[in-house]
C-alpha positions in Angstrom: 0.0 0.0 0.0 1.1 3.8 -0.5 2.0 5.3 2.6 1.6 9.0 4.0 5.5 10.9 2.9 7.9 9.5 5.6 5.5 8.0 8.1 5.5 3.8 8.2 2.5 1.8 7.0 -0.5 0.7 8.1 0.7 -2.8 10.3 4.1 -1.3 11.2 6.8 -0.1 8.9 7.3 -1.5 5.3 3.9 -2.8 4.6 5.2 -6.3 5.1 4.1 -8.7 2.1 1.6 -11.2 3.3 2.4 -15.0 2.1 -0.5 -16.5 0.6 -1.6 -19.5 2.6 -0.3 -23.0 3.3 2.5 -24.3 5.5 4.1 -23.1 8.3 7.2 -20.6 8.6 10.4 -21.8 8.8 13.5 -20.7 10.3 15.6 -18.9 8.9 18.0 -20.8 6.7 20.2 -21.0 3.8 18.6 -22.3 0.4 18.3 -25.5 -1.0 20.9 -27.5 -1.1 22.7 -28.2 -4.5 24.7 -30.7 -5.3 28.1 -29.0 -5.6 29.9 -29.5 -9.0 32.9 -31.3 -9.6 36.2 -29.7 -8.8 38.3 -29.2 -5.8 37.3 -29.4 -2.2 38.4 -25.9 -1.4 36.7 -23.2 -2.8 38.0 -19.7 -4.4 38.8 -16.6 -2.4 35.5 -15.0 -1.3 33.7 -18.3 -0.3 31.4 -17.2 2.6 32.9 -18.9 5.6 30.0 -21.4 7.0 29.2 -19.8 10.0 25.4 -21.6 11.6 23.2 -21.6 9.3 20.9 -19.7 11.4 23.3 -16.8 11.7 20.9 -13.7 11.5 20.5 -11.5 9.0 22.1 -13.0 6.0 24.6 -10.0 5.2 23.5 -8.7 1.6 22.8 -12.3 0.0 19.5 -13.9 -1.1 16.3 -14.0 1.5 16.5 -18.0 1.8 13.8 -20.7 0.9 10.4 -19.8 -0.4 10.2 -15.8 0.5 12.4 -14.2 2.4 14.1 -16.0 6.0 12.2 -19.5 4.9 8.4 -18.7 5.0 6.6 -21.3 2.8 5.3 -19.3 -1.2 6.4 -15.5 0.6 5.7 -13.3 -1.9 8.5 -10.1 -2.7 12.0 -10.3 -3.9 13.3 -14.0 -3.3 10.1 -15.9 -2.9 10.1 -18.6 -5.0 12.5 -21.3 -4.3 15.6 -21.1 -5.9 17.0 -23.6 -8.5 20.1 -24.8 -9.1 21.8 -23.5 -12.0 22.2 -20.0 -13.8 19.4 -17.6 -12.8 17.3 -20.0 -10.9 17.1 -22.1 -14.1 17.0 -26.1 -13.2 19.9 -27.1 -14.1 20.5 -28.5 -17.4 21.8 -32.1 -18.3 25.1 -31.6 -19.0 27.4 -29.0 -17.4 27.2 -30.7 -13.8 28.8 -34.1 -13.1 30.6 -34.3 -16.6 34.5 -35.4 -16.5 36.8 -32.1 -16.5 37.3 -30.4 -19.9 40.1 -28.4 -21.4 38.8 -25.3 -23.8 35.5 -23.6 -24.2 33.3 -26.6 -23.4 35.1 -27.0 -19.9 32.4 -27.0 -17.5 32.9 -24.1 -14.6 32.1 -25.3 -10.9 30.1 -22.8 -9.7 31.5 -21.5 -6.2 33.6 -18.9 -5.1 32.9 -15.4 -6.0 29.4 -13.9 -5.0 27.0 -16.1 -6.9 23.7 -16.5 -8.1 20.6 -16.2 -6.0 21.2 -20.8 -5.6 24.0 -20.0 -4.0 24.0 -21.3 -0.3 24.8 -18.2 2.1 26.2 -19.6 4.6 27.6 -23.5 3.8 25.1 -26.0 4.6 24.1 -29.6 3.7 26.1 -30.8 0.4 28.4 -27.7 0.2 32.2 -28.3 0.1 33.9 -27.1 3.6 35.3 -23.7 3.9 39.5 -23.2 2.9 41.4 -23.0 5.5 45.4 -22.1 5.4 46.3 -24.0 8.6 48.2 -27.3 9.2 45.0 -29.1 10.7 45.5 -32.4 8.8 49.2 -33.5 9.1 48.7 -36.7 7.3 47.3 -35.3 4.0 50.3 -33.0 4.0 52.6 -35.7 4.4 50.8 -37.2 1.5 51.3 -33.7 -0.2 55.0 -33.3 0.0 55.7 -37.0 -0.9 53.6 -36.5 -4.1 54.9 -33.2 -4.6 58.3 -34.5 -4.5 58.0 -37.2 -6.8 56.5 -34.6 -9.4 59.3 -32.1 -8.7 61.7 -35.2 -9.5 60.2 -35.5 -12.9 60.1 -32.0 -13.6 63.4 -31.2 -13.0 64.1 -34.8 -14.9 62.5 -33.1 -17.8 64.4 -29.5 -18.0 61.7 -27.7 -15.7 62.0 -27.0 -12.1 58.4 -25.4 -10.3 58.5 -24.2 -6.4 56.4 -26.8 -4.7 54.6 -25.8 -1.5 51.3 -26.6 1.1 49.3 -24.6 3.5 49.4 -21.1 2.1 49.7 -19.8 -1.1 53.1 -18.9 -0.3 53.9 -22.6 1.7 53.3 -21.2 4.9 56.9 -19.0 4.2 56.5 -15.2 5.9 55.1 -12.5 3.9 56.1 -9.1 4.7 53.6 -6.8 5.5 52.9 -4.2 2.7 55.2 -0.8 3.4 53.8 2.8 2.6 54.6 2.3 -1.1 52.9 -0.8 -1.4 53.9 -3.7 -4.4 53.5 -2.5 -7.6 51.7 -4.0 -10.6 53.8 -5.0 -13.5 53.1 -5.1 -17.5 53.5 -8.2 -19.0 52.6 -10.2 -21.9 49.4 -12.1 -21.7 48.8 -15.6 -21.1 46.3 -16.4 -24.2 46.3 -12.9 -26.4 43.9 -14.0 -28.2 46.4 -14.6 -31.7 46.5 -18.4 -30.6 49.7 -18.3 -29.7 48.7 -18.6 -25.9 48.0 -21.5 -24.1 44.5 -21.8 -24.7 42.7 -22.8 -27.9 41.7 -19.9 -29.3 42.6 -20.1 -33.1 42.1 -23.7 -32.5 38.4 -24.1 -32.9 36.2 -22.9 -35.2 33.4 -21.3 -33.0 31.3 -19.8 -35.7 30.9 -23.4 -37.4 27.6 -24.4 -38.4 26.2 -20.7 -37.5 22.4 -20.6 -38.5 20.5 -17.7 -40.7 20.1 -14.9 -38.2 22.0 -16.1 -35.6 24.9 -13.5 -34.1 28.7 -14.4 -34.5 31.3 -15.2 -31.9 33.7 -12.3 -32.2 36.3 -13.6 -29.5 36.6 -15.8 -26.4 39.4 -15.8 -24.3 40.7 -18.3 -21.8 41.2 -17.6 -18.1 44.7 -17.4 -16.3 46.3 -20.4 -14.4 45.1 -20.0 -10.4 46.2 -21.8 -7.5 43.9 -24.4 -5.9 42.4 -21.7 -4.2 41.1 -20.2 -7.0 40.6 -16.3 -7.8 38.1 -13.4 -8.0 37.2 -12.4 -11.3 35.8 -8.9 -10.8 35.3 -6.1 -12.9 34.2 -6.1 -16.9 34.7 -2.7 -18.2 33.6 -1.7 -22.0 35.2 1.4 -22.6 35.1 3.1 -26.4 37.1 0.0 -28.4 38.4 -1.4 -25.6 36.9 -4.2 -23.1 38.6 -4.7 -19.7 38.8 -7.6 -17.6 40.5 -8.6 -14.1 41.1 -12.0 -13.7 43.2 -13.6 -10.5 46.5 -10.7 -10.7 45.5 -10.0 -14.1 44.2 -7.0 -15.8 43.5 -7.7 -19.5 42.7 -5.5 -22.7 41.2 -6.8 -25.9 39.5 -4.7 -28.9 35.6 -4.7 -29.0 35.5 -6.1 -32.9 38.6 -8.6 -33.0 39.6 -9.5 -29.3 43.5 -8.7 -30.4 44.9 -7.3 -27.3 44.5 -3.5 -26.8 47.0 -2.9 -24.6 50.3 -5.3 -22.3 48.6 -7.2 -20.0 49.1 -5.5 -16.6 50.2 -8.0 -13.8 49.5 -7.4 -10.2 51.8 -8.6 -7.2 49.3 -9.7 -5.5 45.5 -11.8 -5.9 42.6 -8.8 -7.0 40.2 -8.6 -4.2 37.8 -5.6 -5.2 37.4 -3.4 -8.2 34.9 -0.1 -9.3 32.2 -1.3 -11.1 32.0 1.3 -13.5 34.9 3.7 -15.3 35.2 7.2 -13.5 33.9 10.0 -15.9 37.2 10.2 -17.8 37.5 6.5 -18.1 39.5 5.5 -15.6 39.0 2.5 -13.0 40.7 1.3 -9.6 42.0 -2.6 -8.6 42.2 -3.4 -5.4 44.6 -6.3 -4.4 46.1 -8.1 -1.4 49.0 -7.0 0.8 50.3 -10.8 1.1 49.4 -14.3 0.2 48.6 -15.5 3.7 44.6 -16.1 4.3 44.7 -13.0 6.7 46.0 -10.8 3.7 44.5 -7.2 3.7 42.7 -5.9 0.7 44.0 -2.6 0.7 46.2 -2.0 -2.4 44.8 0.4 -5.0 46.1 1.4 -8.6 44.4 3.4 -11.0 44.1 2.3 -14.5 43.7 4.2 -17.9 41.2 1.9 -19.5 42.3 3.7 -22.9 45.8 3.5 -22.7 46.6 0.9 -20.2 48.7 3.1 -18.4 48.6 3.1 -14.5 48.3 6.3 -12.4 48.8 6.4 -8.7 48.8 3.7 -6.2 49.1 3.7 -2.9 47.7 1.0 0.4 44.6 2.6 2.3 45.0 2.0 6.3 42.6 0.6 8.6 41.0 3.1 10.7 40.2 1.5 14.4 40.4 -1.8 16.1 37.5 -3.9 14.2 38.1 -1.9 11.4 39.0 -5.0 9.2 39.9 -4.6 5.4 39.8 -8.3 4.5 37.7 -7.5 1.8 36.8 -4.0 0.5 35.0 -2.3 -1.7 35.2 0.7 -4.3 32.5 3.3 -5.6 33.1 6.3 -7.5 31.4 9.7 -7.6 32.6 12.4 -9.5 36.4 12.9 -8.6 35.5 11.0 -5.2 36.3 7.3 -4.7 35.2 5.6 -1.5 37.1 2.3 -0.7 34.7 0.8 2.0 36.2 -1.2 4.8 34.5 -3.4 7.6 33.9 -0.6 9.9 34.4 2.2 8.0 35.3 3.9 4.8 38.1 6.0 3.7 37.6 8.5 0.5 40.1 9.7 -1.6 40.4 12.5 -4.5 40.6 10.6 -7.5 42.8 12.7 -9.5 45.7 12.4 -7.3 44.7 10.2 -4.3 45.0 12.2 -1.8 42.5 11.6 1.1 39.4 13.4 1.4 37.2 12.4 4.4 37.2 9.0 7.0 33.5 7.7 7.6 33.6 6.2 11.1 31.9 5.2 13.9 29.8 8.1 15.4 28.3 7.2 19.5 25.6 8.3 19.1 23.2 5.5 18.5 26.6 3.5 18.4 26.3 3.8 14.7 29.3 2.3 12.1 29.6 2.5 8.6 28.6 -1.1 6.8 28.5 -0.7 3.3 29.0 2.0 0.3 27.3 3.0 -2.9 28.1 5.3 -6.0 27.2 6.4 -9.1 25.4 9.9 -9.5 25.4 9.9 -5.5 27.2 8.4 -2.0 25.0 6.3 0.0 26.3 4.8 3.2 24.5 2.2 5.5 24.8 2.4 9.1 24.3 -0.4 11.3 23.4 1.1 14.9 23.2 -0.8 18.0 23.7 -3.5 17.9 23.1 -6.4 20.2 20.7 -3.5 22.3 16.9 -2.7 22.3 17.5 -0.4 20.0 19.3 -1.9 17.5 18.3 -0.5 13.7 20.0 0.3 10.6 20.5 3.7 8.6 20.7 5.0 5.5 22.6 8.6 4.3 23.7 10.4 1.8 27.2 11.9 2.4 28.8 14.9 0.5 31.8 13.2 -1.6 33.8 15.9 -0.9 33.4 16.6 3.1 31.9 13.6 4.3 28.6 15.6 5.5 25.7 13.9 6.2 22.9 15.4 3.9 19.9 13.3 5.1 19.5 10.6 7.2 16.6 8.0 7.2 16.5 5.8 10.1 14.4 2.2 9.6 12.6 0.8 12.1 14.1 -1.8 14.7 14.3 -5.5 13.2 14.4 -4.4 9.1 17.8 -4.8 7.6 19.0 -2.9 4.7 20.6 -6.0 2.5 20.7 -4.0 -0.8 20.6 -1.1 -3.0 18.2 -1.7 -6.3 19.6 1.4 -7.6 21.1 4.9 -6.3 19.5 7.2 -8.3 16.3 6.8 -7.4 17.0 5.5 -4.7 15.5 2.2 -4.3 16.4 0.2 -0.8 15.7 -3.6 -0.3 15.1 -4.8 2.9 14.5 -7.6 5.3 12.7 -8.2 8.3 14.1 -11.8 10.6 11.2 -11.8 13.1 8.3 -10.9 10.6 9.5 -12.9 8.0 9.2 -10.3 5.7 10.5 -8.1 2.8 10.4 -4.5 1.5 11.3 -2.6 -1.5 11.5 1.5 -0.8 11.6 4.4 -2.9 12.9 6.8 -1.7 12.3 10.7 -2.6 14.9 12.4 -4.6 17.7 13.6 -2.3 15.3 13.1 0.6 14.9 10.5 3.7 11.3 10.5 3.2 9.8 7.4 1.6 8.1 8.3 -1.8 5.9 4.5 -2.6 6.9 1.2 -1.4 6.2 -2.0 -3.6 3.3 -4.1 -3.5 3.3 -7.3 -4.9 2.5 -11.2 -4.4 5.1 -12.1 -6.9 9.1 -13.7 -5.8 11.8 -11.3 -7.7 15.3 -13.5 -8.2 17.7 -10.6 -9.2 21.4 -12.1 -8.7 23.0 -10.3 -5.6 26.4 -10.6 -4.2 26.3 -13.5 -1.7 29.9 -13.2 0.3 29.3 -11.9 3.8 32.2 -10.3 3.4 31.1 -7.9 0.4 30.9 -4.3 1.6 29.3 -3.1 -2.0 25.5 -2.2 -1.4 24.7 -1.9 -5.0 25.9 -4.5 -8.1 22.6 -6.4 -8.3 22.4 -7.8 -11.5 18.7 -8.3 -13.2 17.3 -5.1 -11.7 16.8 -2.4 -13.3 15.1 1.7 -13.3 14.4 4.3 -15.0 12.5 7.6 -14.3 9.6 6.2 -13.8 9.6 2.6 -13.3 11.8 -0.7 -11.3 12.1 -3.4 -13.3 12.3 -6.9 -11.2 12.2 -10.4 -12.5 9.9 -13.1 -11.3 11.3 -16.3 -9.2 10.1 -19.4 -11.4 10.5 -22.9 -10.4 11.3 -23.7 -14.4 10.6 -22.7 -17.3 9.5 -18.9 -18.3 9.6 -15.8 -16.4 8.1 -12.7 -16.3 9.7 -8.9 -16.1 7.3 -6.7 -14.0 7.6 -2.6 -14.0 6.4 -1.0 -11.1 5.8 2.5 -10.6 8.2 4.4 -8.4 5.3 6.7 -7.6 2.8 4.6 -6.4 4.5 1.3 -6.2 2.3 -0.3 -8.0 2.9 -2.8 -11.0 2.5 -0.5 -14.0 2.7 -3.9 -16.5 4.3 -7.3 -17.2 5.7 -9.2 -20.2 6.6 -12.7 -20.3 10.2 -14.3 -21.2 10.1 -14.8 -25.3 11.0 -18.8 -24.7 11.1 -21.3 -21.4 14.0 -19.1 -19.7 14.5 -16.6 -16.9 14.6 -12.9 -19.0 17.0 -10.3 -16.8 16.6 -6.9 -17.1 19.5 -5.3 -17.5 19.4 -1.5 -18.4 17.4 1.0 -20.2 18.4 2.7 -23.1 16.7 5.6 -25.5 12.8 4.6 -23.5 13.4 0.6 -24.2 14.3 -2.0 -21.2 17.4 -4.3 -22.4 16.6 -7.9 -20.8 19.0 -10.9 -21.3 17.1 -14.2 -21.9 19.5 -16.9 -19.9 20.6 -20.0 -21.9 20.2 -23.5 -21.6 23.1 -26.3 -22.0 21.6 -27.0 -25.4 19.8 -23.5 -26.4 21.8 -20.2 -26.6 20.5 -17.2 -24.6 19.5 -13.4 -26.2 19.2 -9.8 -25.7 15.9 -8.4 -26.1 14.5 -5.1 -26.1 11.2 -4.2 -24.1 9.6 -0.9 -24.7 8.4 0.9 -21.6 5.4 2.3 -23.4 3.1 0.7 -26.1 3.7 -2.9 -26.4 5.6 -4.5 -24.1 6.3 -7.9 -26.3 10.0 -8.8 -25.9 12.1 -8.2 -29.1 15.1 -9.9 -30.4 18.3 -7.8 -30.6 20.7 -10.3 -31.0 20.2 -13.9 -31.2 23.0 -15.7 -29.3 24.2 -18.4 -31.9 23.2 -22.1 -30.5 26.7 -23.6 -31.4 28.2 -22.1 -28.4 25.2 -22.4 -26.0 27.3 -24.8 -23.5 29.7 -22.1 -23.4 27.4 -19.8 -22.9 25.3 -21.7 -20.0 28.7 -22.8 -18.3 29.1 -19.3 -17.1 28.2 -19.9 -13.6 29.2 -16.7 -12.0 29.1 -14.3 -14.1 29.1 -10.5 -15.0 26.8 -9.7 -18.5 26.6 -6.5 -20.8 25.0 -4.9 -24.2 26.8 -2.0 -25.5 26.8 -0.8 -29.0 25.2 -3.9 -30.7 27.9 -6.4 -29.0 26.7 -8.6 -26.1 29.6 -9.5 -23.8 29.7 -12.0 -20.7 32.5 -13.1 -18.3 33.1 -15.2 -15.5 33.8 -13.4 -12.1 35.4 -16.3 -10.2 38.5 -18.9 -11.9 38.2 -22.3 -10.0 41.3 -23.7 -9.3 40.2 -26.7 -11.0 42.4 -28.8 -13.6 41.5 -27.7 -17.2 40.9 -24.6 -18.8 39.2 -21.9 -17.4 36.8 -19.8 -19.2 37.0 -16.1 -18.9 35.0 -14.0 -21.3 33.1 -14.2 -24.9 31.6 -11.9 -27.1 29.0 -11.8 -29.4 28.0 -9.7 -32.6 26.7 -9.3 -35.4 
């Protein structure tokens, strides 16, 4: 229901969404159990660390089970039960339980990196066990070193001699921590450039053979870079001009839009990349965070800025903690204007992006025993405060700060027991919430620069947009399958197989404005708008390719086809797990954001075109 301008609704706040009847709440709980796919027992950096699955609040991942916190067919954002496989999609025959492949047709586990909404939160029944960099099974690394021995033997037999270690990254050896100047990142050539002289098998296959009558073309696919057993984050895929960007492991690669030759030397980082801007700043640059050491307790707190034209790098510098549980295991990175805010555990630091120099600390303020718990950019800087906790009064916040000062220019204080977990979008301001005890959801649009709430959304549906999952991410926004414009928020239905549908509601009343149905059995995305039309990705199957479709917001709504994915590469395309997606300038681009440390060959991006 509409609700008087800042006052909560009629029941309490949020206008909780009522689940239709039939079965009983459950606790709160990760959700469904999927059978894991094949690859090692230890998981890539990122892997939420299984704490009890009835740990509150579920830190910015997916509401669990049917509707949010497990009650039985809850309507809002979440409620349908999640399937395995990409999008919510059952998954197909093919790319689980298959024997390891080299190349494009490699099947990629899916864990790791912030996943899709079938993700389990928080480890649970069937999920592999969380990494751990200690010593805790002496006999298995006395099985290690006898079998690393006997390979180094043959190695060195052979003319090649590798390092061979256990534990750590680094073998347990004593990693200095990172000085005020901080490693540097290095250019190098890359591992598969995309001429086939790499060691992938680009140039190898023919990926365009048997391409049907109307069917887009594969313009370039490139291999991911060797990773440890651990694995590595894949974050960040930038389309800037003639040049698209990727970060991959200690990697930062360039290729050209059209052919995929390489744009610019492949830039090397000392360290693993733990956090990345989402978006270029205005004059198209972006900033990589990476690690201060190999060990497990490894700080992310290494920045570099990067020319996404040129290639060239422009300062760097490591970003201090600021307080005793300030902890910058993971971070993350928003940009507005010439202000980029690297967001810690307890706080945030921001620094002027044209030379680095800091600008402002957000920090802990008593009152309320408030502390900074996550960060959001784009045309404006959002901070959530959690305040109080473990008290009576404990309660979250939302602000906007000046990027320059720090300032606080509004405040809007929610209601004890509801959670911000994400940001739908900035600008408006759209804020996704939870609620534990009620077993309930909420989606809030906010007024234009304002605290005061301007509609909330009313619906019976489940919405599956694909969130980050870690409950170590500190980004509030980078939901993918969400999408606004000026007047509407676009949210895809949760469907327990086949079609879905793409729902607008108004921002001004809340209300669903209209609907339109997925063009073939497949969850549809929305992605963006662009020039008055909503750009949607219809998801693959193992053995059908996926689309872009265009939408119009006014008129009819019938989806149409902008490109048509070409089904010779649709187990590529459906192998990408976790994965980042774009449409820019008639080329449709998608890319893995986590590199298993699987044997085989590793994808890492492909793109399409006509």
């Amino acid at each position: 229901m509409t609700q008087p301008p800042n006052q909560p609704p009629h029941g309490g706040f949020g206008a909780p969404q009522d689940p239709p009847p039939g079965g009983a709440p459950q606790p709160p709980a990760g959700p469904p159990p999927q059978t894991p796919p094949p690859g090692p027992p230890q998981p890539g950096y990122g892997y939420p660390q299984a704490p009890p699955p009835t740990a509150a609040g579920n830190p910015y991942g997916q509401p669990q089970q049917p509707g949010p916190y497990g009650q039985p067919q809850q309507s809002g954002p979440y409620g349908q039960p999640q399937q395995p496989g990409p999008y919510g999609q059952p998954t197909q025959a093919g790319p689980y339980g298959q024997p390891q492949q080299s190349g494009p047709y490699a099947t990629q586990p899916q864990y790791g990196y912030a996943q899709a909404p079938t993700q389990p939160q928080f480890g649970g029944p069937g999920m592999p066990s969380a990494p751990s960099g200690g010593d805790g099974n002496p006999g298995r690394r006395k099985l290690i070193v006898i079998v690393a021995a006997a390979v180094a033997a043959l190695l060195v037999a052979g003319g090649v001699t590798w390092a061979v270690v256990g534990g750590d990254d680094d073998g347990g050896k004593k990693e200095p921590e990172a000085k005020d100047k901080g490693p540097k990142p290095s250019v190098s050539a890359p591992v598969n450039p995309g001429d086939g002289s790499g060691d992938g098998k680009e140039g190898k296959e023919d990926l365009n053979e048997g391409r049907k009558p109307g069917e887009a073309k594969v313009l370039w696919y490139k291999e991911a870079p060797k990773v440890p057993g651990s694995g590595g984050d894949a974050p960040g895929m930038w389309i800037q001009g003639d040049v698209a960007a990727k970060a991959a492991y200690k990697e930062l690669s360039a290729y050209d839009v059209s052919t995929g030759k390489v744009a610019w030397p492949t830039i090397t980082f000392p360290q693993k990349i733990c956090a990345a801007t989402q978006t270029p700043s205005d004059d198209g640059k972006i900033v990589i965070a990476f690690k201060d050491g190999v060990k497990s307790s490894a700080k992310c707190n290494q920045l570099q800025v990067i020319d996404l034209k040129t290639g060239k790098k422009g300062w760097g510098k490591p970003v201090k903690e600021e307080g005793l549980f300030d902890f910058s295991m993971q971070s993350s990175l928003a940009f507005v204007g010439d202000t980029l805010m690297v967001g810690r555990d307890q706080s945030g630091t921001a620094l002027r992006m044209s030379d680095g120099k800091q600008l402002f600390v957000a920090e802990k303020k008593d009152e309320g025993g408030c502390y900074p718990a996550g960060f959001a950019g784009g045309e404006k800087l959002l901070m959530k405060l959690s305040c109080g906790a473990s008290t009576p009064t404990e309660h979250d916040e939302l602000q906007q700060l000046d990027p320059k000062t720090g300032k606080a220019l509004w405040t809007k204080k929610f209601p004890k027991g509801w959670r911000i977990e994400k940001l739908y979008s900035v600008s408006p301001t759209v804020v996704y919430l939870t609620n534990e005890d009620k077993k309930k959801w909420n989606i809030s649009v906010l007024k234009p620069n304002s605290d005061v709430t301007r509609s909330e959304v009313i619906s019976k549906d489940g919405f599956a947009p694909e969130c980050g999952s870690s409950i170590l991410e500190r980004g509030l926004d980078g939901c993918m399958g969400v999408a606004t414009d000026d007047s509407y928020l676009y949210l895809p239905t949760a469907e327990k197989s086949g079609a879905n549908q793409v729902v607008a509601f108004s921002l001004a009343t809340g209300k669903e404005a209209w609907r339109t149905k997925s063009p073939v059995e497949e969850t549809m995305l929305p992605l963006k708008v662009e020039n008055g039309s909503l750009i949607a990705y219809v998801s693959p199957a193992y053995t059908s390719p996926g689309r872009v479709v265009s939408i119009a917001a006014s008129g009819s709504h019938t989806p149409k086809t902008l490109l048509q994915n070409p089904s010779g590469t649709s187990k590529i395309e459906s192998g990408f797990y976790s994965k980042d997606v774009d449409y820019v300038d008639g080329r449709f681009y998608i890319s893995t954001t986590s590199i298993t440390g699987s044997s085989g060959q590793q994808k890492l991006m492909l793109a399409y075109g006509k």
